[in-house]
N, C-alpha and C positions, 0 to 999 in steps of 0.2 A: 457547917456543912456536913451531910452526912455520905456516908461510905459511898452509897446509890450515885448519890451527886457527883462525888470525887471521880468515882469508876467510867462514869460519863464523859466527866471534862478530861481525862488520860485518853479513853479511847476517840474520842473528837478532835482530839488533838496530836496525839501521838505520831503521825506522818511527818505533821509539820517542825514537828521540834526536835525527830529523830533526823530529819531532813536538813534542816539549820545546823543541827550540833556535826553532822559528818559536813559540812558546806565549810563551818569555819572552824572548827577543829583538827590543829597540825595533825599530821598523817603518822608523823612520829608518838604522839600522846593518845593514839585511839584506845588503849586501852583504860584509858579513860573516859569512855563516852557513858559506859554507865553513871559513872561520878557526876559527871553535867547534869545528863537527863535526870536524875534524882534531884539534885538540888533543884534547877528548874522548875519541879512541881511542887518540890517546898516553898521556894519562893512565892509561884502562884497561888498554892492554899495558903499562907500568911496574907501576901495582897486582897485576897478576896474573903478572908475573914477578917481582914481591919474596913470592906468595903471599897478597898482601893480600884478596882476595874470599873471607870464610868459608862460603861458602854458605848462609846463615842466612836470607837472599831471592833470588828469580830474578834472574838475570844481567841481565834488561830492567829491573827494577827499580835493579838498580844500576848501569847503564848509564845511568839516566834522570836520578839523581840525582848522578852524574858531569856530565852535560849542563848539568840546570839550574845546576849552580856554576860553570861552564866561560861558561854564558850570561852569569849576573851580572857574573862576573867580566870579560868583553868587554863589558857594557855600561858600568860603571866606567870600564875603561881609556877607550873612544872617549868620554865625556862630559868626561874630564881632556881629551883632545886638543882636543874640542869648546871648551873655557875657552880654550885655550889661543890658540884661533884667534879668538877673541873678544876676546882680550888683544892680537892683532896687529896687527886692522882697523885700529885708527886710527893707528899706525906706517906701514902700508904705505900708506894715503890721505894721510895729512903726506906722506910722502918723493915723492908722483905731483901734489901740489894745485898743483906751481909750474908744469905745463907744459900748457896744454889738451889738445894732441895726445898728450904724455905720460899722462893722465888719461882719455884715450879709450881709448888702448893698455890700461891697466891694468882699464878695465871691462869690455872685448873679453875677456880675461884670467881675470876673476874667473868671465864666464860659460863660460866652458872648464873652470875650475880647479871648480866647482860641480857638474861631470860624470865629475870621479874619483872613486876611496874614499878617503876621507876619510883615511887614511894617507899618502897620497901627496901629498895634498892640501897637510896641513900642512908635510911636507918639501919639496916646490917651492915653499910661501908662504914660509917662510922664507929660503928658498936665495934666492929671487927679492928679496930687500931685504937682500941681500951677504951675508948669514951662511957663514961655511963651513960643509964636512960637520962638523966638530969642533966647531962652536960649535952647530950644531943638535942634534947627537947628547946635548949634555951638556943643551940647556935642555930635550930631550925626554926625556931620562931613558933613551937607545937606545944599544944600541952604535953604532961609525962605519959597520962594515959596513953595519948594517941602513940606516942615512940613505944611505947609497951607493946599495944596491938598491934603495931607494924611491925615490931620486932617477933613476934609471936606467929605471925601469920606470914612474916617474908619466910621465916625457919621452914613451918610449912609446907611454903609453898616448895622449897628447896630439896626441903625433906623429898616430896612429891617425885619429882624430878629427878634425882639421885637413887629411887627406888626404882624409879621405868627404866631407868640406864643398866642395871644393877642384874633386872631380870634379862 
């Protein structure tokens, strides 16, 4: 396919599949909705470069329904993430309940860490209760790189955030 093609079938499509992804996509996970809609058209340039689309429905139709399984499937993965932060709270409150000032730090902390995507989120909560990238990457089921780059880009984002307050 070339760029012409691709740019074509996004704009031909792009109502219907930004329509489906806000339709079944939790309200809590939206900031995930670019993550969908990307994979979405990954998906569909892989299917229609192996020839997979028989034309048998419109391409909006099966754009849509690439969507909604692209949606599901990201609401899945973030609700395993979601467990998983659920599973940590009371690790990371043990390890902060010996120090007040330590325990203030850490709810300063939680209210920052409640203002990323939830991605990032989980990889700085764990990083932040000593885990390496290594030991995170494997209880998250991620490769290392990915725990890297979240870890890198939750800092970031943080960073970001803490400088608007600041001024």
């Amino acid at each position: 396919m070339e760029e012409k093609e691709i740019t074509n079938l996004i704009t031909s499509t792009k109502k219907v599949v930004l329509s489906c992804i806000g339709k079944y996509l939790y309200e809590r996970f939206y900031e995930a909705i670019d993550d969908v809609a990307q994979e979405t058209y990954f998906r569909i340039y892989k299917a229609l470069k192996k020839n997979q689309f028989n034309h048998s429905a419109k391409i909006t139709t099966w754009a849509y329904t690439i969507a909604k399984n692209e949606t599901f499937r990201m609401n899945e993965k973030l609700l395993r993430e979601e467990r998983k932060i659920v599973k940590l709270k009371p690790h990371i409150k043990e390890k902060y309940s010996e120090n007040p000032e330590e325990e203030e730090l850490q709810e300063n902390l939680n209210k920052w860490l409640k203002k990323l995507p939830q991605k990032y989120r989980i990889v700085i909560m764990e990083y932040s209760v000593g885990k390496s990238e290594k030991e995170i990457a494997e209880s998250l089921s991620l490769k290392q790189g990915t725990v890297k780059s979240r870890l890198y880009r939750g800092k970031k984002i943080l960073e970001g955030l803490l400088k608007g307050v600041s001024r």
